[in-house]
PANU-312827 format. One line per 10 residues: number of its first residue (from 0); their letters; for each residue x, y, z of C-alpha. Coordinates in Angstrom, 1 decimal, decimal comma. Layout:
NUM) a) X/Y/Z  ...
//
This chain:
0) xxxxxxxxxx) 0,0/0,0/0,0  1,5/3,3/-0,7  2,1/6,1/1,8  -0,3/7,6/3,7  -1,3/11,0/1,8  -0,9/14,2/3,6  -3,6/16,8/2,6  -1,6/19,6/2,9  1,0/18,6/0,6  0,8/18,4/-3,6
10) xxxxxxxxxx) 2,6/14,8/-3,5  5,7/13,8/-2,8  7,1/15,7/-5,7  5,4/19,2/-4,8  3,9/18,6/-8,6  0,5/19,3/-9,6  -1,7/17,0/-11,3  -3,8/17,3/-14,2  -6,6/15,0/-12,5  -7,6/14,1/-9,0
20) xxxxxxxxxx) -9,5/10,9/-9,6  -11,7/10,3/-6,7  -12,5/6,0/-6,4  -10,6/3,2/-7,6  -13,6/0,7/-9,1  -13,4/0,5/-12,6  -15,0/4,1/-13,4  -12,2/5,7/-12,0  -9,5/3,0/-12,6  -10,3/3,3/-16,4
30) xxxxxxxxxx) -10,6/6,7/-17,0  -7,2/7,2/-14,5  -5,7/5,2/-17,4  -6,8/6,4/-20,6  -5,7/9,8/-19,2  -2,2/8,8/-18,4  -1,7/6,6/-21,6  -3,7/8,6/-23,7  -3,4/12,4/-22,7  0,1/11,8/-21,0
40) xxxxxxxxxx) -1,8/13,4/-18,0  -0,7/13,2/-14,2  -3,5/11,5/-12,5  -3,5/11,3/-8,6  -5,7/8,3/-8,2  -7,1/7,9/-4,2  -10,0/5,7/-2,5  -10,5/5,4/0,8  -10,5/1,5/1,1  -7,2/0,2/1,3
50) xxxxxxxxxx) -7,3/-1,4/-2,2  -8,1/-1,1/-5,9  -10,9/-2,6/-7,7  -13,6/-1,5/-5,6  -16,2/-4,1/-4,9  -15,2/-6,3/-7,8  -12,0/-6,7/-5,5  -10,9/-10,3/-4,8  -7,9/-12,0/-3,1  -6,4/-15,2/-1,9
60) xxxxxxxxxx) -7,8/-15,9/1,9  -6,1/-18,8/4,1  -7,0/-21,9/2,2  -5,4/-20,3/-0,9  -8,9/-19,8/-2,9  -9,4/-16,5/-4,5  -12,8/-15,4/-3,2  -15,0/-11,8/-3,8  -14,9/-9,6/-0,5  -18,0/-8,3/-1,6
70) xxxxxxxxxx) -20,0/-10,7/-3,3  -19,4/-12,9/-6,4  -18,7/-10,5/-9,6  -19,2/-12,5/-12,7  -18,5/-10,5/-15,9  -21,1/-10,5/-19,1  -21,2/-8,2/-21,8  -22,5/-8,0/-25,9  -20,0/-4,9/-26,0  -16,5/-6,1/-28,0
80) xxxxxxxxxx) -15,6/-2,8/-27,7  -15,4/-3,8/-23,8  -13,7/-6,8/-24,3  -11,5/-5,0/-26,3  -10,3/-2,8/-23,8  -10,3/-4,8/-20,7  -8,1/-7,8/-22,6  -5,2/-5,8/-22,8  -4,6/-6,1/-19,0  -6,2/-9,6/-18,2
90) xxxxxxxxxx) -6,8/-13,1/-20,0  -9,6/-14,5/-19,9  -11,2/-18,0/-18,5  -14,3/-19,1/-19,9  -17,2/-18,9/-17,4  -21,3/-19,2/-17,7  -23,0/-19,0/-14,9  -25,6/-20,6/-13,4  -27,7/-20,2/-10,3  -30,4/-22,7/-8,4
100) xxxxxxxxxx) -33,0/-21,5/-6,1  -34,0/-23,6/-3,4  -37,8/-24,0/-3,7  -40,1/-26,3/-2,3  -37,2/-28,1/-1,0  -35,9/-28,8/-4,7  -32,5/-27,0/-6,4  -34,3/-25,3/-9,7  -32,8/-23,5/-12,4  -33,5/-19,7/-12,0
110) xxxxxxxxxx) -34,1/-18,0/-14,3  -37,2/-20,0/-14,4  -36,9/-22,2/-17,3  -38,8/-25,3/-18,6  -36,6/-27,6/-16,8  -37,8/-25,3/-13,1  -41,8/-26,0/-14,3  -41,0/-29,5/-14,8  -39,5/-30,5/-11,7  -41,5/-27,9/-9,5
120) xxxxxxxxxx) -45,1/-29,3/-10,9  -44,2/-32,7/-12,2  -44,7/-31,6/-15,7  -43,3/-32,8/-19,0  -43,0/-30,3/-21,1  -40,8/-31,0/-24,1  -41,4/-27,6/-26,1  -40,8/-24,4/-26,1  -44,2/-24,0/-27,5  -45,8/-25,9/-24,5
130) xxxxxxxxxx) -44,0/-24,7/-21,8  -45,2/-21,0/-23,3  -48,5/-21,9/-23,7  -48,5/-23,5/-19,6  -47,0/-19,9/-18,6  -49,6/-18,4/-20,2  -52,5/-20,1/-18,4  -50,7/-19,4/-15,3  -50,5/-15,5/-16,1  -53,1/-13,2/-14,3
140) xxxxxxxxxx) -53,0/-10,1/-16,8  -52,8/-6,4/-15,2  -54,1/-3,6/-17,0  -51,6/-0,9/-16,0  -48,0/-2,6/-15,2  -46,6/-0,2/-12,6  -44,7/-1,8/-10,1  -42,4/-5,1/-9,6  -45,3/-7,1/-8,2  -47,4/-6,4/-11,8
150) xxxxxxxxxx) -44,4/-7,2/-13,7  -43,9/-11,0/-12,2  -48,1/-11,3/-11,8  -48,7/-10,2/-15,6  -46,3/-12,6/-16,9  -46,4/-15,9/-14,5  -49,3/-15,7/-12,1  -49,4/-15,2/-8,1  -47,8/-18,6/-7,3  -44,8/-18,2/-9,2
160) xxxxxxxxxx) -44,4/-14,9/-8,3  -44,4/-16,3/-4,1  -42,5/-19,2/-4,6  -39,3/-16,9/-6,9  -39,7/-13,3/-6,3  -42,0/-11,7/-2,9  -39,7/-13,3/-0,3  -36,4/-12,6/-2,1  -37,0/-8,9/-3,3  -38,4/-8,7/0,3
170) xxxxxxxxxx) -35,1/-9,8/1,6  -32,9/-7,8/-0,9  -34,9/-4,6/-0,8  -36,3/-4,1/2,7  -39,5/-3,3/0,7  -42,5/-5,1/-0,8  -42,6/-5,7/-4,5  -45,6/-3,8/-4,7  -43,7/-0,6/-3,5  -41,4/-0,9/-5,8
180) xxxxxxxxxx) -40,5/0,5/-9,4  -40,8/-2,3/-12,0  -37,8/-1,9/-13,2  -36,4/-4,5/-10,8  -37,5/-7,5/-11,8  -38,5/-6,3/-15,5  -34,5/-7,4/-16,3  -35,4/-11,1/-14,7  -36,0/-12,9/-17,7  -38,4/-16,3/-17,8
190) xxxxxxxxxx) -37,7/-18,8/-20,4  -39,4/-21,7/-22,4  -36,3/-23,4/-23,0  -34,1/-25,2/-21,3  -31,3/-23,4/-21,1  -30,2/-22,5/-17,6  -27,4/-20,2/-18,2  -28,3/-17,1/-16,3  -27,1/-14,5/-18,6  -27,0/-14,7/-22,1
200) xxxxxxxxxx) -24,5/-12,3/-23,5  -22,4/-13,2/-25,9  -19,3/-12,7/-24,1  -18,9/-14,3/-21,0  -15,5/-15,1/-19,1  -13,8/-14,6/-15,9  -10,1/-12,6/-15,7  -8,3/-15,4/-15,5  -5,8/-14,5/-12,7  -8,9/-12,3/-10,6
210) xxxxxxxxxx) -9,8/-9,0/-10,7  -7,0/-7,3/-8,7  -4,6/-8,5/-11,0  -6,4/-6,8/-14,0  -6,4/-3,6/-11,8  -2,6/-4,1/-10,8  -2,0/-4,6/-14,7  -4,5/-1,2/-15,5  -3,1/1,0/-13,3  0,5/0,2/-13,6
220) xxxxxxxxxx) 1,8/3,4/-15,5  4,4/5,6/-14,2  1,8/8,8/-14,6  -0,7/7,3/-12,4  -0,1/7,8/-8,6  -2,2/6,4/-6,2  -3,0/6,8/-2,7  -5,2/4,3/-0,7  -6,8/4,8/2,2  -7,4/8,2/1,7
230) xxxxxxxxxx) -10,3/10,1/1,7  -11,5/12,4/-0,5  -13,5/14,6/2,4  -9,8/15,9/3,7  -9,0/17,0/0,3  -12,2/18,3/-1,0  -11,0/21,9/0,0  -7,5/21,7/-1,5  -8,8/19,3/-4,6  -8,2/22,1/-7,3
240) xxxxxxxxxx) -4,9/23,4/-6,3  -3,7/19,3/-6,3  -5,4/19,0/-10,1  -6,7/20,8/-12,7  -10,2/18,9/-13,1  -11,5/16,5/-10,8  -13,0/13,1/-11,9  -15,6/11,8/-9,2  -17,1/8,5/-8,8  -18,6/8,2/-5,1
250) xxxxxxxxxx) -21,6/9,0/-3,8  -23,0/12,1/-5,3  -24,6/12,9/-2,3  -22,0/12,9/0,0  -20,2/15,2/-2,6  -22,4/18,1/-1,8  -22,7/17,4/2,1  -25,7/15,9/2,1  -27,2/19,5/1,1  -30,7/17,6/0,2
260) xxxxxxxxxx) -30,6/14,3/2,5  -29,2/11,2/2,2  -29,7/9,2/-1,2  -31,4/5,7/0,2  -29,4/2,6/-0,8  -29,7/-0,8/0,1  -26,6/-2,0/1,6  -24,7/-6,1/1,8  -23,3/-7,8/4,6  -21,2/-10,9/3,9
270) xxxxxxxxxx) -19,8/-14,3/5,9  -17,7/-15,9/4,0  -16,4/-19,6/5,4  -14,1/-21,8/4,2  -15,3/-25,6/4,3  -13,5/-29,0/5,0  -14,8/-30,3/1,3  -14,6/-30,1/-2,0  -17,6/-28,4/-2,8  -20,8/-27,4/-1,7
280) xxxxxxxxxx) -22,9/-26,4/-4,4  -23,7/-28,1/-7,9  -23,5/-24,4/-9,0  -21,3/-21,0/-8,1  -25,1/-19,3/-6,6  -27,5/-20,7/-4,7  -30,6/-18,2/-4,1  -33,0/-18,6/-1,1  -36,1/-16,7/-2,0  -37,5/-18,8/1,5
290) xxxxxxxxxx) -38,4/-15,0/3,6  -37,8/-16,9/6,4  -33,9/-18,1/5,6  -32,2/-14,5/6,5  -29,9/-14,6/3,9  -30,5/-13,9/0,3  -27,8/-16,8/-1,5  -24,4/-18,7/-1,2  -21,9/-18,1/-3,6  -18,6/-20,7/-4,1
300) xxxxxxxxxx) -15,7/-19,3/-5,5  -14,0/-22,6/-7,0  -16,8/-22,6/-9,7  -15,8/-19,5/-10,7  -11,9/-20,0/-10,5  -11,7/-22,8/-11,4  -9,1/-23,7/-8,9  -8,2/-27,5/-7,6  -8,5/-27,9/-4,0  -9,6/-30,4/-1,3
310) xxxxxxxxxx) -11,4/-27,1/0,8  -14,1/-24,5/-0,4  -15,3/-21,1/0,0  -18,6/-20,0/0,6  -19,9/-16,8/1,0  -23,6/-15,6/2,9  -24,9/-12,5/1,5  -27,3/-11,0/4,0  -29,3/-7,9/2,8  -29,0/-4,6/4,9
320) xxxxxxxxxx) -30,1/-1,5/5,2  -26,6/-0,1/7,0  -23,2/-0,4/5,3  -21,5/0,6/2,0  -23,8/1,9/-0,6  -24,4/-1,4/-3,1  -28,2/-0,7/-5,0  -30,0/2,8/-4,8  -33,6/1,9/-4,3  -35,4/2,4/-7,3
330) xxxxxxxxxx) -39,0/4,4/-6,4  -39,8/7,8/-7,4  -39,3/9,9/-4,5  -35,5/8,8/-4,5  -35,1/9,8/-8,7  -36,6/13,2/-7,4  -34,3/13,8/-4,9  -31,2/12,7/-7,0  -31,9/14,7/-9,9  -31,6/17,4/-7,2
340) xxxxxxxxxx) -28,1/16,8/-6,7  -27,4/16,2/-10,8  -28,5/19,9/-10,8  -25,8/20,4/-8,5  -23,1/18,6/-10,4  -24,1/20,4/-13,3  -23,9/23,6/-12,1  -20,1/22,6/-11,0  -16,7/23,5/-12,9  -13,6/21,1/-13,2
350) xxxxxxxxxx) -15,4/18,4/-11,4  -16,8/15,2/-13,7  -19,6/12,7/-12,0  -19,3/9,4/-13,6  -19,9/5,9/-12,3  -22,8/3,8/-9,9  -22,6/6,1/-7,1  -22,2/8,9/-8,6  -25,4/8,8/-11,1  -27,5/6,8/-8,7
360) xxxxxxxxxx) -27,7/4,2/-11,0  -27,1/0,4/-10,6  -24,8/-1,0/-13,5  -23,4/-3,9/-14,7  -19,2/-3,9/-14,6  -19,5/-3,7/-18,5  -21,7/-1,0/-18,6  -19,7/0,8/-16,3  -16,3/0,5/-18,5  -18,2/1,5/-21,2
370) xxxxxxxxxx) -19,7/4,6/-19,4  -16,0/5,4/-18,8  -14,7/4,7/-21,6  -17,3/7,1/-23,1  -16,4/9,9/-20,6  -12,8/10,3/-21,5  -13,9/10,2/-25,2  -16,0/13,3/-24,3  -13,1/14,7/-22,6  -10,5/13,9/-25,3
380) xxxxxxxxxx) -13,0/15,6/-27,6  -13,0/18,8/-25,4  -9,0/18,8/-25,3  -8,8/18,4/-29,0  -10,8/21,2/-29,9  -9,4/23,4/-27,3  -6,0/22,8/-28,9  -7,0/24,9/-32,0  -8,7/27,9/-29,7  -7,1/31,2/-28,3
390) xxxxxxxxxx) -5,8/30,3/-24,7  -9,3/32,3/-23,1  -11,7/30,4/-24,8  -9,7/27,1/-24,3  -10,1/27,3/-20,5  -13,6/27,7/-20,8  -14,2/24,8/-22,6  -11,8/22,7/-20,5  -13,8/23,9/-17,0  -17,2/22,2/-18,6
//
């Protein structure tokens, strides 16, 4: 871990930077490095946890098994632009995942597929066309689709929707299903098929040596320093005399003091174990959609490494509403109160918002590379233009 940063000072150097990037996940880890290998730019890179990679962080515990701190992160994506970018720091191990939900006392694909109705009912459905066709009887149509609970009713009926979804979006959301926007389980796909892969992107791998090695590998360039274990709150004051712009990807929020109240997330809380066995799952997830089981799913690591050993890691994911911001809650009252604060950031010079916590949005790792990757193309655009502008005019631009 480097040094402990002293607010008071520049750097080490007593140089300034052309960019304070403020959170080492991958929207400031990217953009930290198309600025130094791209611009040739100084970039002071801090977080406050003592690592890079931000949640998607792993490591080796005891046992030697590379496990997620926070959770299992397993990368998708249909972007190749993506791939393309992320490749040049990791290789890649084949990996598609699949996840069982313990129901009725039975392990059954989810996303609910025709292999789940099968085995749940003691059904043989052998084509897509009847397994559609069964869904459809079970559906109890609702005229105006407004929350999560209408999205599950309309398309699979009331008994689908309590054995999958109430408990478990009960669990993970402190909330009802009826209180919430639809757009959280509108993305939860059901199937006719029998495929049980739960994505179904076209690209899907694993870095092959983790995720902190891809960070090591991204961030290794001589024009990127970086300080961990720092936080940005002792250097807000100071942040423009250290860099020229600052790029900012925590909670927007807490950027502005809490001028407006606190954004509401929904927060994890994690117990991971290592086991005296080989394995302890057919699959990486297991969900528990039970209300009554406290946690949410088990993840194993090995499935996902694809490591040889005679122990196993397990992780229980327990929902909470304290801790480290993970999924803002997605009702209306909450958008209302963000776009409060994006009238803030908008109104602010030299400072860029990009990333999860800063837009209040929940992403996908891919789409957060790409949302970087698309904000330093907007600011390469701005430095290329500025280039050909009298020195007045080229400021300007630049403090947008």
């Amino acid at each position: 871990m480097n040094a402990p940063f002293r607010a008071s000072a520049r750097s080490s150097s007593g140089r300034r930077y052309g960019y304070l990037v403020v959170g080492a996940g991958f929207a400031g880890s990217v953009i930290a490095e198309r600025l130094a290998s791209q611009h040739g730019a100084r970039v002071l890179l801090i977080d406050r946890r003592p690592h890079i990679g931000g949640n998607a962080y792993d490591e080796p515990n005891e046992a030697g098994i590379l496990y997620h701190k926070y959770g299992p992160h397993i990368f998708h994506t249909n972007s190749q632009q993506v791939v393309d970018y992320l490749s040049q720091f990791t290789e890649w191990r084949p990996y598609e995942h699949r996840v069982r939900a313990v129901v009725r006392d039975r392990l059954v694909p989810i996303p609910i597929n025709r292999t789940t109705l099968n085995e749940l009912f003691d059904l043989d459905l052998k084509t897509d066309e009847e397994a559609a066709d069964y869904l459809a009887l079970r559906a109890e149509p609702v005229d105006e689709i407004r929350t999560s609970e209408d999205v599950v009713i309309n398309a699979v009926g009331q008994e689908l929707y309590e054995l999958f979804f109430r408990g478990y979006t009960r669990k993970q959301w402190g909330l009802d299903p009826s209180e919430l926007d639809k757009q959280v389980t509108s993305r939860i796909p059901t199937r006719t098929n029998t495929d049980d892969r739960y994505f179904s992107d076209t690209f899907q791998a694993m870095p092959l040596h983790g995720y902190t090695r891809m960070f090591e590998r991204m961030l290794d360039h001589p024009l990127i320093e970086k300080r961990l274990g720092t936080d940005f709150r002792a250097l807000k004051n100071q942040a423009h005399e250290l860099a020229d712009h600052v790029i900012y990807t925590g909670p927007i929020d807490e950027y502005f003091d809490f001028r407006f109240g606190k954004l509401p997330y929904r927060s994890l809380k994690f117990d991971h174990q290592t086991l005296d066995k080989e394995w302890n799952q057919p699959v990486a997830v297991v969900n528990y959609p039970d209300e009554q089981v406290p946690y949410t799913r088990i993840s194993e690591y090995k499935h996902l490494t694809g490591q040889d050993s005679p122990v196993t890691t397990i992780t229980y994911e327990y929902p909470s509403a304290e801790g480290d911001p993970y999924y803002p809650i997605p009702r209306p009252e909450n958008q209302q109160l963000f776009k409060r604060y994006e009238g803030l950031a908008d109104a602010t010079d030299n400072v860029t918002f990009v990333g999860r916590l800063a837009t209040y949005r929940y992403y996908n790792m891919d789409q957060i590379v790409g949302q970087a990757l698309a904000t330093f193309r907007r600011i390469d655009g701005k430095a290329k233009a500025a280039q050909s502008m009298p020195a007045a005019a080229e400021v300007a631009l630049l403090s947008r």
